[in-house]
C-alpha positions as a Markdown table, in Angstrom:
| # | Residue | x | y | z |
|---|---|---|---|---|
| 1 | Unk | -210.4 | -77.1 | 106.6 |
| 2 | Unk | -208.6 | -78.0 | 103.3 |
| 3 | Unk | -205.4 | -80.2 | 103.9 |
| 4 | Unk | -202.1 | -80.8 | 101.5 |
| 5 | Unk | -201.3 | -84.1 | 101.1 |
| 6 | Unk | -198.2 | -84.4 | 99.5 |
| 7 | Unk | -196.7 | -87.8 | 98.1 |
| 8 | Unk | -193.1 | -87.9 | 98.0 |
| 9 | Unk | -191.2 | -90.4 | 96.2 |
| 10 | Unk | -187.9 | -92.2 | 97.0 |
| 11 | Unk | -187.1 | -89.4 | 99.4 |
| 12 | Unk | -184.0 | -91.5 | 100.2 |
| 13 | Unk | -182.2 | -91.7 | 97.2 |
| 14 | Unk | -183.5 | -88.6 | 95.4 |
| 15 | Unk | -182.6 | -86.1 | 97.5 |
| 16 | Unk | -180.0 | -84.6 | 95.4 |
| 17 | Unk | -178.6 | -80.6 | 96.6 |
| 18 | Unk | -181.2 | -80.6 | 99.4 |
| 19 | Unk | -184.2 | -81.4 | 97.5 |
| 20 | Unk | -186.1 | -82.1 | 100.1 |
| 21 | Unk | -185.9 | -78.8 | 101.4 |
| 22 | Unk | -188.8 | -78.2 | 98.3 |
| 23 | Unk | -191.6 | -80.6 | 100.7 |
| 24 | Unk | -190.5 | -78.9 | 103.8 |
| 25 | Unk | -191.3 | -75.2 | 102.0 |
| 26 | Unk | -194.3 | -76.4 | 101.3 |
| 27 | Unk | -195.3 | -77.7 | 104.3 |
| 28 | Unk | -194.0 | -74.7 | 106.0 |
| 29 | Unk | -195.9 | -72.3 | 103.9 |
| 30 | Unk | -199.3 | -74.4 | 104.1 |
| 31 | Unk | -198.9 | -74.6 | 108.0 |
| 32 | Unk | -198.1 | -70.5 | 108.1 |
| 33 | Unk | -202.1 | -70.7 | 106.9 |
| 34 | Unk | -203.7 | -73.0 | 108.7 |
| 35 | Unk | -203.7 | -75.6 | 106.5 |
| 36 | Unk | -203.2 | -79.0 | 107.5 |
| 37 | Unk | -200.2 | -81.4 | 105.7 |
| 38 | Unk | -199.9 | -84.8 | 105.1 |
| 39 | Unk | -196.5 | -86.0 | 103.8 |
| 40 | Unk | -196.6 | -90.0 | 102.4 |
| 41 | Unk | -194.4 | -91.8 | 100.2 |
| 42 | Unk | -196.9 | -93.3 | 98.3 |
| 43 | Unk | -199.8 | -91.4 | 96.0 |
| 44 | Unk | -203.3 | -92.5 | 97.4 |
| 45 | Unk | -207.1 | -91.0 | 96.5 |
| 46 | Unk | -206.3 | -88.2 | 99.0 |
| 47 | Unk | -202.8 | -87.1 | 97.4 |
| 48 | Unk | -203.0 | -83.3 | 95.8 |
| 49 | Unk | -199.2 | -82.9 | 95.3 |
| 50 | Unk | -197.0 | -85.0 | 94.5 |
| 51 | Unk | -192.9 | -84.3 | 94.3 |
| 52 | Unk | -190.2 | -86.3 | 93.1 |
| 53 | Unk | -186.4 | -85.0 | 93.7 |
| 54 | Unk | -183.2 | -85.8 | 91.8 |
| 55 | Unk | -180.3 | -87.9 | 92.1 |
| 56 | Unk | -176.7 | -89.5 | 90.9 |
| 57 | Unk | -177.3 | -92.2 | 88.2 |
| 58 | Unk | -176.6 | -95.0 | 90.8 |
| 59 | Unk | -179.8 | -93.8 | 93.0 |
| 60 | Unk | -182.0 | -93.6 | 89.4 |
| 61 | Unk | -180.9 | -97.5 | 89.1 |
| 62 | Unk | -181.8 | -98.0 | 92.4 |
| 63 | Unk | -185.7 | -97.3 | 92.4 |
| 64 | Unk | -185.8 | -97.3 | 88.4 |
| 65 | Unk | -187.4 | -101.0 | 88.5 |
| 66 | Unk | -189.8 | -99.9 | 91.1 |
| 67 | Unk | -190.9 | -96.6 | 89.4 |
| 68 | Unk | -191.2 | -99.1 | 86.0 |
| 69 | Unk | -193.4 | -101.7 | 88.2 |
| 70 | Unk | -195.1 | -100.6 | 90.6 |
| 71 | Unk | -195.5 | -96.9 | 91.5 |
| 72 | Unk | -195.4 | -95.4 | 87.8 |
| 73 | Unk | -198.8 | -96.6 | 87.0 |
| 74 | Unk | -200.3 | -94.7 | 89.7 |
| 75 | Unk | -197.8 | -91.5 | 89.1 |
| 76 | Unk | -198.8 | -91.8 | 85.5 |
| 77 | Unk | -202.7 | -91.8 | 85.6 |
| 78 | Unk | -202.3 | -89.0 | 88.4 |
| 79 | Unk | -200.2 | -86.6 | 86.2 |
| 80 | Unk | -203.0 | -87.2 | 83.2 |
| 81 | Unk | -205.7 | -86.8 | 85.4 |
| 82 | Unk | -204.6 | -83.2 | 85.8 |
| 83 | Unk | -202.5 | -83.7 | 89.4 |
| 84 | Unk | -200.6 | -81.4 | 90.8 |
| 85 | Unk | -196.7 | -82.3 | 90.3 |
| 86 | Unk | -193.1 | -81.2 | 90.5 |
| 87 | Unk | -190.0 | -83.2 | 89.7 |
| 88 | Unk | -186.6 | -82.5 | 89.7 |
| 89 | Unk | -183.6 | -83.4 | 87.6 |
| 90 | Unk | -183.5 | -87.2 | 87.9 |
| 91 | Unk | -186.9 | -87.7 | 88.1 |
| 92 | Unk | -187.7 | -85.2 | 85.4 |
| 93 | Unk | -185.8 | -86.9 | 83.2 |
| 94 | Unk | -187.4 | -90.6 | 83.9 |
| 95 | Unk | -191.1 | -89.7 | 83.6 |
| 96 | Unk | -189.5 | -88.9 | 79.8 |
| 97 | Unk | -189.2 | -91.7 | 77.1 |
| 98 | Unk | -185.6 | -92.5 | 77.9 |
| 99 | Unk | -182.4 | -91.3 | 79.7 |
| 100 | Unk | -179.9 | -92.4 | 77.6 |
| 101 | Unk | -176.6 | -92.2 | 80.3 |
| 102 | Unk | -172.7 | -91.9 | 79.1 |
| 103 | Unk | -172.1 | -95.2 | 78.5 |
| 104 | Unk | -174.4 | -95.6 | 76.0 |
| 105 | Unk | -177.1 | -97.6 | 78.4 |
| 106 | Unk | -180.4 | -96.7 | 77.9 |
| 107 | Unk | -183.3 | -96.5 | 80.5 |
| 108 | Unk | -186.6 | -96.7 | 79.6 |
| 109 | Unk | -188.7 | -94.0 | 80.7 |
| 110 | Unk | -192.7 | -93.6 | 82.0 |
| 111 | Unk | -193.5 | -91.6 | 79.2 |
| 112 | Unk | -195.3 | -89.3 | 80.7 |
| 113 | Unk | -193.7 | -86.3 | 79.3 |
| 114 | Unk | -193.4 | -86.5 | 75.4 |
| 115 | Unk | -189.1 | -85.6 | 75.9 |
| 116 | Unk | -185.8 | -87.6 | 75.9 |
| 117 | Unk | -182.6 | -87.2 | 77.7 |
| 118 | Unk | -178.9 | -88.5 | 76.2 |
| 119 | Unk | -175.5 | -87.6 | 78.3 |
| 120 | Unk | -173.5 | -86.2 | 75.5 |
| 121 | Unk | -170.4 | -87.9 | 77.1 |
| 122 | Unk | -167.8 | -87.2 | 79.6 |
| 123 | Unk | -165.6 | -85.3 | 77.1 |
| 124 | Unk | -168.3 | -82.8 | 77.4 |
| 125 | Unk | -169.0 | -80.1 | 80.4 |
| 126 | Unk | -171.8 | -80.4 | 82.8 |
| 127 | Unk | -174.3 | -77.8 | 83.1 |
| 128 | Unk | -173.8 | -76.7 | 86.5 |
| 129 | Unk | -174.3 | -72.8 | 87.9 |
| 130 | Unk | -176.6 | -70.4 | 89.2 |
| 131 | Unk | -179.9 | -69.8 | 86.9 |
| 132 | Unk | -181.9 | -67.3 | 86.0 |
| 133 | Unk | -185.0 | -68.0 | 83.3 |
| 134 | Unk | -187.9 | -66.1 | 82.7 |
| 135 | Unk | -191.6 | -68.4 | 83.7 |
| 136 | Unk | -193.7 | -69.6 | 80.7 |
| 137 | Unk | -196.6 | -67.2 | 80.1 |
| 138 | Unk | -199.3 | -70.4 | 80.5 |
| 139 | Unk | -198.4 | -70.2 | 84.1 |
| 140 | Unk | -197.6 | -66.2 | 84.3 |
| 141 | Unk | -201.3 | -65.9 | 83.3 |
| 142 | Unk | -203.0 | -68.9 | 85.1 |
| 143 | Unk | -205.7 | -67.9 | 87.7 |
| 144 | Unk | -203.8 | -70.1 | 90.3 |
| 145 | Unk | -200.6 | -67.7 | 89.9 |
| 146 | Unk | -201.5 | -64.0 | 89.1 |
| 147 | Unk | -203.2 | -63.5 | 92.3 |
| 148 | Unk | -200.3 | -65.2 | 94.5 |
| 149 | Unk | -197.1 | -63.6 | 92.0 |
| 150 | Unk | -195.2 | -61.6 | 94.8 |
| 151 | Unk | -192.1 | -62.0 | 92.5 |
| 152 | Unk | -192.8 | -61.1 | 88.7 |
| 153 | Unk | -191.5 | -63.1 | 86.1 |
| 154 | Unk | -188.4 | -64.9 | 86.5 |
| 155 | Unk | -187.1 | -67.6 | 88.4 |
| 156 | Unk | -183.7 | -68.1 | 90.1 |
| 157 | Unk | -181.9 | -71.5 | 91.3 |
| 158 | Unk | -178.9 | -73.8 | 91.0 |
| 159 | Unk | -178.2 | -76.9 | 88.1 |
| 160 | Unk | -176.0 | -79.4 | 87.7 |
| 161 | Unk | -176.7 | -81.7 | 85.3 |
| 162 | Unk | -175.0 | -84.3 | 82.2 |
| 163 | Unk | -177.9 | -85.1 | 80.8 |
| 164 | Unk | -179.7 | -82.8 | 77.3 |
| 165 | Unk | -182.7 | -82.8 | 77.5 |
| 166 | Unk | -184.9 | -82.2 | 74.4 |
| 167 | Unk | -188.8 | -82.0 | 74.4 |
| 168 | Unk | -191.4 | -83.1 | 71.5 |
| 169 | Unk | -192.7 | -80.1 | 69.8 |
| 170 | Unk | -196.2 | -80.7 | 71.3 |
| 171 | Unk | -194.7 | -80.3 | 74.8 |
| 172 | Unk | -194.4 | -76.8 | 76.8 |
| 173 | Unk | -191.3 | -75.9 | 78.0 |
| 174 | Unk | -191.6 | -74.8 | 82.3 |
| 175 | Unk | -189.9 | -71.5 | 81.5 |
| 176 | Unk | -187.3 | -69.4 | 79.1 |
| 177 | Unk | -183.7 | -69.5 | 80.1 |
| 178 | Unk | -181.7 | -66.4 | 80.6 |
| 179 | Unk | -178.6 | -67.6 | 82.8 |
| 180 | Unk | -177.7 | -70.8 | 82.8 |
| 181 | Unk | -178.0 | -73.8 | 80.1 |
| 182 | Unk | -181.7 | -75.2 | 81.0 |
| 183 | Unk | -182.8 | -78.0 | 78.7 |
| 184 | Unk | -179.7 | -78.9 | 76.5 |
| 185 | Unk | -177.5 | -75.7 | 76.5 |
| 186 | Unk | -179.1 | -75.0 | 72.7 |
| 187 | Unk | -182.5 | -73.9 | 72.6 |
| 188 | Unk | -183.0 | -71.7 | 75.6 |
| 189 | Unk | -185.6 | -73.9 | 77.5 |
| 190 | Unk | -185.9 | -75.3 | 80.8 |
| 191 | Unk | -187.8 | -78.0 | 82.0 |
| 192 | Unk | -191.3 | -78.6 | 81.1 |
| 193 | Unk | -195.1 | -77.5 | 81.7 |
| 194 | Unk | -197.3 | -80.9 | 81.6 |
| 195 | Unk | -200.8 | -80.5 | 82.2 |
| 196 | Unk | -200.5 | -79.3 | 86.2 |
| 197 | Unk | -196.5 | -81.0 | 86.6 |
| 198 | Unk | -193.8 | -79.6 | 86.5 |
| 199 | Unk | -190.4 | -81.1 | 85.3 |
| 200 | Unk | -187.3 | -79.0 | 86.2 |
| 201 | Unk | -183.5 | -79.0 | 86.2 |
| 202 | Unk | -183.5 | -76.2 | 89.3 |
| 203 | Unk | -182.4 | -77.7 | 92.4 |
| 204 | Unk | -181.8 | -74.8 | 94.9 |
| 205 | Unk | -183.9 | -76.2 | 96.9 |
| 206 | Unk | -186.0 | -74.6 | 94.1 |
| 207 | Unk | -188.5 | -73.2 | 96.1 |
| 208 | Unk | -186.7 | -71.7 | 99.1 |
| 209 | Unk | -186.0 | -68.7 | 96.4 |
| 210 | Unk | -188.9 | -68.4 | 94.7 |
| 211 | Unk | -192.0 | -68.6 | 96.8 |
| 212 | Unk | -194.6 | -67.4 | 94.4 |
| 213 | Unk | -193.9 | -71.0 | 92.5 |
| 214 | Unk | -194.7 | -72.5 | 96.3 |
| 215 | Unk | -197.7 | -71.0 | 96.7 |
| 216 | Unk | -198.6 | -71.5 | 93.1 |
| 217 | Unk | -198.5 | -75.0 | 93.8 |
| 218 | Unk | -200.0 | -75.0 | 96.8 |
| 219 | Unk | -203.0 | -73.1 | 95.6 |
| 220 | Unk | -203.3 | -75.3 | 92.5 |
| 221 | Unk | -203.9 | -78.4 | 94.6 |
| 222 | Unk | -205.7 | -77.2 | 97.5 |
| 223 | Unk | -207.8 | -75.3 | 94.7 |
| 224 | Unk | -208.2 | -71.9 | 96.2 |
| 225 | Unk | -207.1 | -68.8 | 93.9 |
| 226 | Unk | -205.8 | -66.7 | 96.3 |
| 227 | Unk | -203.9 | -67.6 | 99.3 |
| 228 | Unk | -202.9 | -65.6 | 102.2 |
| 229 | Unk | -200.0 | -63.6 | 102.2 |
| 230 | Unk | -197.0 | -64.5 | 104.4 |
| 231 | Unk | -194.4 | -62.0 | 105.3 |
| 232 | Unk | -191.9 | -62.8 | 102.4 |
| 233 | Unk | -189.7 | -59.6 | 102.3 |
| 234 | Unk | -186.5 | -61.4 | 103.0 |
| 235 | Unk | -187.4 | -64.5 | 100.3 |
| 236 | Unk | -188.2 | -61.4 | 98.0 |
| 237 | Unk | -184.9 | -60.1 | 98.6 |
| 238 | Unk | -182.7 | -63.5 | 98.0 |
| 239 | Unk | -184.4 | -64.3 | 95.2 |
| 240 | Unk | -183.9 | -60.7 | 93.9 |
| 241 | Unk | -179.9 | -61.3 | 94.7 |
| 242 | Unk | -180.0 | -64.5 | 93.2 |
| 243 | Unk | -180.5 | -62.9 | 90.1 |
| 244 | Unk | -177.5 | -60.9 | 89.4 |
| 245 | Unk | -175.5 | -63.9 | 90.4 |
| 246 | Unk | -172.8 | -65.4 | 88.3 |
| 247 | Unk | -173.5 | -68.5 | 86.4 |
């Protein structure tokens, strides 16, 4: 019997807009099979998923020096060593080269993803609203999505961020905004595509309306191409909503 074990990170003080509710979807959705789950707060040799939510600027100070010296060596050879990964908002932006905040401090990212983030200030708007983008076509075509895609193309959820983030040209954006501001409000892209993580600005929780990413993710780190199919006709139906929302 295969078995998620999912490593979530400072579920305390990232837990921004009910992030949580992302682990609890997966757990859900890998229990509805007959899969066994493991939820930790630390990555070990067993660990096939590991998630990361977001938070204010005061929690991202809180377990910065922790991520910095302890945990982000482990988070960072998992991510390169192809792992299975999604990260929200706050952390998103710290496994970048550097958040750059709205007073001008700077904090030094993992590195992971080739990206920076700088708050533009607080004479300038957040990006906050409902979302709409259109997924990447590396993950639209990948073997662990087309046979689990009970959705089609786009992705719906909910930002609200200060931060602009911009991504090295060598980096693959997660998917193509259609509502909302994504990235940086400029170039129309959201989040990135890093090896098998994901980096996002959609909170929501993000997976509550868009269970083809769950089981996408699921299937990607339990390894199996095509997982059974749950009764999702009223998930099908919110996300479908969700996109004719207003920003």
């Amino acid at each position: 019997m295969s078995k998620l074990v999912i490593a979530y990170l400072y579920p305390d003080l990232l837990n921004l807009y009910g992030d949580n509710g992302n682990v609890e979807i997966l757990s859900y959705r890998a229990r509805k099979r007959g899969f066994d789950v493991e939820v930790s707060e630390n990555i070990t040799k067993k660990t096939n998923l590991v998630f990361m939510g977001g938070g204010p600027d005061e929690s991202q100070r809180r377990m910065y020096k922790d991520l910095l010296e302890n945990k982000g060596k482990y988070l960072k050879d998992y991510i390169e060593n192809n792992g299975v990964g999604l990260f929200i908002c706050g952390s998103y932006q710290l496994l970048g080269n550097y958040y750059k905040s709205s007073d001008g401090s700077v904090l030094k990212g993992l590195g992971v993803f080739d990206l920076y983030t700088k708050h533009p200030g607080n004479k300038e708007p957040r990006c906050i609203g409902n979302t709409l983008a259109r997924l990447s076509e590396d993950i639209l075509k990948d073997p662990f999505f087309v046979p689990n895609n009970m959705i089609g193309k786009t992705l719906v959820g909910f930002e609200n961020h200060g931060g602009r983030t911009f991504l090295d040209e060598k980096e693959k954006p997660f998917a193509k905004i259609v509502k909302g501001h994504g990235n940086n409000s400029k170039d129309k892209t959201e989040g990135v595509l890093h090896k098998n993580s994901i980096g996002t600005y959609f909170h929501g929780p993000l997976l509550s309306r868009n269970p083809h990413l769950a089981d996408f993710l699921i299937a990607k780190a339990l390894g199996i191409y095509k997982l059974e199919r749950l009764n999702d006709d009223l998930i099908v139906a919110a996300h479908t909503a969700s996109e004719n929302l207003k920003q």
